[in-house]
N, C-alpha and C positions, 0 to 999 in steps of 0.2 A: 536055690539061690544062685543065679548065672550072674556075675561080674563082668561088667564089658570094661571095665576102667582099665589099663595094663600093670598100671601102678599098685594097684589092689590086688589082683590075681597071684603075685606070690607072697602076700602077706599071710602073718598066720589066721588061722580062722575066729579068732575074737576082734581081730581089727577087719576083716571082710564082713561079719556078722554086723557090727558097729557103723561100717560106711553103708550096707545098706537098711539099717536102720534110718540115717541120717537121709540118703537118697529118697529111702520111701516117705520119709516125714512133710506133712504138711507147711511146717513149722521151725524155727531154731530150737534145740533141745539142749539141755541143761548134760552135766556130763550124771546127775542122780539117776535124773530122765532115763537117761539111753542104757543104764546097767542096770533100772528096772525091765524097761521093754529088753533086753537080750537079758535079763533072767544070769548077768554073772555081777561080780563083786565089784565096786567103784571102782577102788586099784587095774582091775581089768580094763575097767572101761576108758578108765584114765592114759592108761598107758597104750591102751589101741587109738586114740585120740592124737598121742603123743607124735604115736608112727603116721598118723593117715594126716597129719598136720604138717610133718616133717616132710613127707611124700606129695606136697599140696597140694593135695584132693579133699583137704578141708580145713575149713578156715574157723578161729572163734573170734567172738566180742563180744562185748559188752552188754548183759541183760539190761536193759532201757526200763525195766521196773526195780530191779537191784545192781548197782553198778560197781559190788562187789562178786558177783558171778559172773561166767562165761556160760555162751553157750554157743554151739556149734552147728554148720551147717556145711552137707557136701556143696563142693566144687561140681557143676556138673555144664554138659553144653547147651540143655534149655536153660538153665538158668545160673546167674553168677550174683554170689555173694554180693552185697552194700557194702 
């Protein structure tokens, strides 16, 4: 897994694991979503979410089918978050 982002490359490895989950994705993913696909614990996920959010290289809002969930999608330069 090669990270071009600058901002990602000295994070730890579940928040680099997490952005490019989120990079490769088709899709905005749930924060359940993205701790299944990387196989660690929500708390994990949540809190690499926290970091790559904080570092903005990823953004969340509002699931549009439930608008008590977030979900998340990378910052990147082909494409910018709505």
């Amino acid at each position: 897994m090669e990270i071009e982002e600058p901002r990602v490359k000295e994070m730890r490895a579940s928040a680099k694991l997490v952005y490019s989950i989120l990079k490769d994705s088709d899709r905005r993913l749930s924060s359940r979503e993205i701790a299944e696909r990387a196989q660690v614990h929500k708390r994990t996920a949540r809190d690499a979410l926290s970091d790559l959010e904080a570092a903005g290289v990823v953004v969340a809002s509002r699931d549009t089918r439930d608008a008590r969930k977030l979900v998340y999608e990378a910052c990147t330069g082909e494409h910018s978050p709505e």
